[in-house]
N, C-alpha and C positions, 0 to 999 in steps of 0.2 A: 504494500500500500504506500509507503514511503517513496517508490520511484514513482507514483502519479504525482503527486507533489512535486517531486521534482526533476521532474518534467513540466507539469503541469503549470508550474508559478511562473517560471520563465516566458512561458508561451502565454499567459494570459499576462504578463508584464508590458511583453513584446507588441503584444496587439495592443491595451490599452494605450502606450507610449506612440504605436504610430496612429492610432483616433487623437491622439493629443496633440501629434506634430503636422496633423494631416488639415485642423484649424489655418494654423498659420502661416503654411504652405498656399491655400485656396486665397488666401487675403492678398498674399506675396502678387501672387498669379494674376488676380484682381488690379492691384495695383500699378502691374507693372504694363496691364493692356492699356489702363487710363494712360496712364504716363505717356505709352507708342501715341495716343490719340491726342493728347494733348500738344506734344511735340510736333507730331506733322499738323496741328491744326495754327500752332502758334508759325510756322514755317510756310504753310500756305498763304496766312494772313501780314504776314511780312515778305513774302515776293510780291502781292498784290499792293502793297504799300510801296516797294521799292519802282514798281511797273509805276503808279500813278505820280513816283516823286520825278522817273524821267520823263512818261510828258510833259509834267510841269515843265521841268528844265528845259523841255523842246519848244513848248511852247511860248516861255519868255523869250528865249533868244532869237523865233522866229520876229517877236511884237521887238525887240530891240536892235533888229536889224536889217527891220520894215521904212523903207523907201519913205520919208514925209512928202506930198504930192501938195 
C-alpha cells in the first residue's frame, strides 16, 4: 500500500502544479497577442501619420514655389 503513495503523491503533485502553472501561462499567451496587436496597430497609425506629414511637406513647397501672377 505504501508504493501507491508513493507513487501516487508525486503524480497528483505533478498535475496539481501544472493546473497551477497552466493559469499563468494562458494570461502570458493572452498578453502577448495584445501586445503583437497593439504594436502593429500603433505602426500602422504612425506610417499613416508619416504619409500625411509628407504631403504636407509637398504640398507647402509646391504653394512656396508657386509663380505670383
Amino acid at each position: 500500500m505504501s508504493y501507491v503513495l508513493s507513487i501516487g503523491l508525486p503524480v497528483l503533485g505533478l498535475v496539481l502544479l501544472i493546473g497551477a502553472l497552466s493559469v499563468p501561462y494562458r494570461a502570458l499567451r493572452r498578453f502577448r497577442t495584445v501586445r503583437a496587436q497593439a504594436l502593429e496597430d500603433v505602426g500602422e497609425r504612425s506610417g499613416l501619420l508619416k504619409a500625411r506629414m509628407a504631403g504636407l511637406r509637398v504640398a507647402l513647397d509646391e504653394r512656396r514655389h508657386r509663380p505670383i501672377h
